[in-house]
C-alpha positions as CSV (number, residue, x, y, z in Angstrom):
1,X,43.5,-32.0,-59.5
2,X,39.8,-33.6,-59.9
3,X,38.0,-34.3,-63.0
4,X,33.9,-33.8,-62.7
5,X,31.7,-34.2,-65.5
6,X,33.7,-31.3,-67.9
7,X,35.2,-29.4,-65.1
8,X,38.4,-29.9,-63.9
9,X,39.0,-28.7,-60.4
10,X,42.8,-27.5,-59.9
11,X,44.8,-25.6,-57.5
12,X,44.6,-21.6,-58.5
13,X,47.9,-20.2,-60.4
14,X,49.0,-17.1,-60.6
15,X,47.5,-16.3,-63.8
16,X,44.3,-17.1,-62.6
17,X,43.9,-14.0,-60.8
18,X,42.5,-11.8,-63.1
19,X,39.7,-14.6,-64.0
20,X,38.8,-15.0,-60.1
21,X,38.8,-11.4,-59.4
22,X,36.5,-10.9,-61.8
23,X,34.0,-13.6,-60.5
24,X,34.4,-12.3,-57.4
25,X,33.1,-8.3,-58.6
26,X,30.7,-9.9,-60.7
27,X,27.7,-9.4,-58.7
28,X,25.9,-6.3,-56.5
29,X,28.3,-6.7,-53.2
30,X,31.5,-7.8,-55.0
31,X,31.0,-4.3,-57.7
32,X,31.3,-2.4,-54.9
33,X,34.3,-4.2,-53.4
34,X,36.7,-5.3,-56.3
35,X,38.8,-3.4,-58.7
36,X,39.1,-4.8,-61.9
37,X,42.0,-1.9,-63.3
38,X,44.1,-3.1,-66.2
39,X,46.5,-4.2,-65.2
40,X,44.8,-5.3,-61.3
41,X,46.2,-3.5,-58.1
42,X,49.0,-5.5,-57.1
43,X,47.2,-6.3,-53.4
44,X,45.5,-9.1,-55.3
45,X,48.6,-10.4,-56.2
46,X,50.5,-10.2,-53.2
47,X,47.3,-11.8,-51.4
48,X,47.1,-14.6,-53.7
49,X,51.1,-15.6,-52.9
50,X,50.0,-15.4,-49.3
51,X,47.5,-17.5,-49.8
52,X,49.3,-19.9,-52.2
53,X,52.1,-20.2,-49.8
54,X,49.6,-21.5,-46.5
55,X,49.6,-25.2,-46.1
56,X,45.9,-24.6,-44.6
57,X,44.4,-22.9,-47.6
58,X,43.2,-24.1,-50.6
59,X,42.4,-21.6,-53.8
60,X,41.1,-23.6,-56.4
61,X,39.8,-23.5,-59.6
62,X,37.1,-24.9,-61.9
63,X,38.1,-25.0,-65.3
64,X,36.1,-25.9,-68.2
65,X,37.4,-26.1,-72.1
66,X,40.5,-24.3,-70.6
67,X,38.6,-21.6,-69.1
68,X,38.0,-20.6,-66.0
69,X,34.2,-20.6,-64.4
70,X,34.6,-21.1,-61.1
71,X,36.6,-20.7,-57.6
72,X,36.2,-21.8,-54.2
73,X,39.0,-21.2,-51.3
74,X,39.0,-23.8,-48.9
75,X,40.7,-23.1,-45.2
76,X,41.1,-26.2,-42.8
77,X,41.1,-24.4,-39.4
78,X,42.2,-26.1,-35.9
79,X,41.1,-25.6,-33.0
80,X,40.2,-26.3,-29.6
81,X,36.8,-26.1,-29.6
82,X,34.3,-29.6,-30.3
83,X,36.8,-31.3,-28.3
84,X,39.7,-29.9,-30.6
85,X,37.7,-30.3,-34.0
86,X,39.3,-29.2,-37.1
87,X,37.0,-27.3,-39.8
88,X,36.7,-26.7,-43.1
89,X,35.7,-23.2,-44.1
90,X,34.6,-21.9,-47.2
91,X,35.1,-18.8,-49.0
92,X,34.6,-17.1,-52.3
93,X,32.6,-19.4,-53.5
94,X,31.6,-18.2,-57.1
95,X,31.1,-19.2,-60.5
96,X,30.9,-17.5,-63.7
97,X,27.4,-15.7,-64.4
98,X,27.4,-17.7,-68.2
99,X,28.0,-21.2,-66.2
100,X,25.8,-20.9,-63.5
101,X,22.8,-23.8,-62.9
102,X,24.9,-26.2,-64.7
103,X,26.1,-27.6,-61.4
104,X,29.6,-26.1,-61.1
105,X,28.8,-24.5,-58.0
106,X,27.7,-27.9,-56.5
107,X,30.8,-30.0,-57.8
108,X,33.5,-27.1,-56.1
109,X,31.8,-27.3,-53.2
110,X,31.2,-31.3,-53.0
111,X,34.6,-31.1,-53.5
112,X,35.4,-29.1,-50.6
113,X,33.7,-31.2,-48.6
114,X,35.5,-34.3,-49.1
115,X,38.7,-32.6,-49.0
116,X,37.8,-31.3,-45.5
117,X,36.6,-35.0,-44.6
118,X,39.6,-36.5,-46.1
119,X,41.9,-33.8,-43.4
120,X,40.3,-34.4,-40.6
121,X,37.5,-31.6,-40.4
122,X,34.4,-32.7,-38.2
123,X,32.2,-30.1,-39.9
124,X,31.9,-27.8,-42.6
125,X,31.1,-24.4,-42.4
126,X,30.6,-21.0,-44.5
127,X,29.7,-17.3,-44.6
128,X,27.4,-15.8,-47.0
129,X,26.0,-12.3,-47.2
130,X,22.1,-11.8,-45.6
131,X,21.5,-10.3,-49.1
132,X,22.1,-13.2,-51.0
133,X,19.3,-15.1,-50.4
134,X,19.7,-17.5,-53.6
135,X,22.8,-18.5,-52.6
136,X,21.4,-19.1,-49.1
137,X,18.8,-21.7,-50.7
138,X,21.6,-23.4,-53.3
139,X,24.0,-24.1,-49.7
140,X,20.5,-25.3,-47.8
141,X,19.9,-27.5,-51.0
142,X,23.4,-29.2,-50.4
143,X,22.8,-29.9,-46.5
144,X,23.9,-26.8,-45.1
145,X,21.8,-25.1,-41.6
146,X,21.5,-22.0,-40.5
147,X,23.7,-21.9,-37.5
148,X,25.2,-19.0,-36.4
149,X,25.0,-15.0,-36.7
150,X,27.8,-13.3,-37.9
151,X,29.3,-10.2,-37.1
152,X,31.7,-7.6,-39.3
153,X,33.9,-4.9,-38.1
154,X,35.1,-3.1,-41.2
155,X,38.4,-1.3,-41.4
């Protein structure tokens, strides 16, 4: 757990779910991909105990005033490549349309960053969508490069 400014960063909890989930479907791409049924399909759920269980993976949260804005899910891969480099990769990096360009985005993922420094990782890397071109701009702000071309197959 890590206090910034007035967020607290914390390992997701079950209950959290429903918050993240709706961050996640809160924007053009994530509409079309999420379900946000009362009560939520129970995939979530089962994929968030998968997750929680991983030594690997991190789901956190950002909470602020006992709500939470934000969510970031850190995986420290290993592997044999950069002369058997570790990484850090990030996913589902989103916060709350009412908190946005108040810096939560940039604390979650500072804060991914030192984690993955603090494991071991010898870089940092993430996928965003072509389409989202302000996020593309907020990630370049924080020292990110354009450095690969990625590739979906969609079942």
């Amino acid at each position: 757990m890590t206090t910034t400014n007035s967020i607290m960063i914390r390992r997701a909890r079950r209950d959290d779910v429903a918050a993240i989930v709706a961050m996640l479907a809160d924007d053009r791409l994530g509409s079309a991909r999420e379900r946000l049924d009362d009560p939520l399909p129970p995939s979530y759920f089962a994929a968030f105990e998968a997750l929680d269980r991983d030594p690997n993976i991190q789901l956190v949260v950002a909470e602020e005033g006992g709500r939470v804005v934000g969510c970031l899910q850190l995986c420290i891969l290993p592997g044999l490549s950069s002369q058997g480099a570790s990484r850090g990769l990030l996913e589902d990096v989103r916060v709350a349309s009412d908190r946005r360009r108040r810096g939560i985005g940039e604390q979650l993922v500072q804060w991914a960053i030192a984690q993955s420094r603090a494991k071991g990782c010898k870089l940092v890397e993430l996928l965003t969508h072509q389409t989202r071109v302000d996020a593309q701009r907020f990630y370049e702000r924080l020292g990110f490069q354009r450095s690969h071309v990625g590739m979906t197959i969609r079942f």
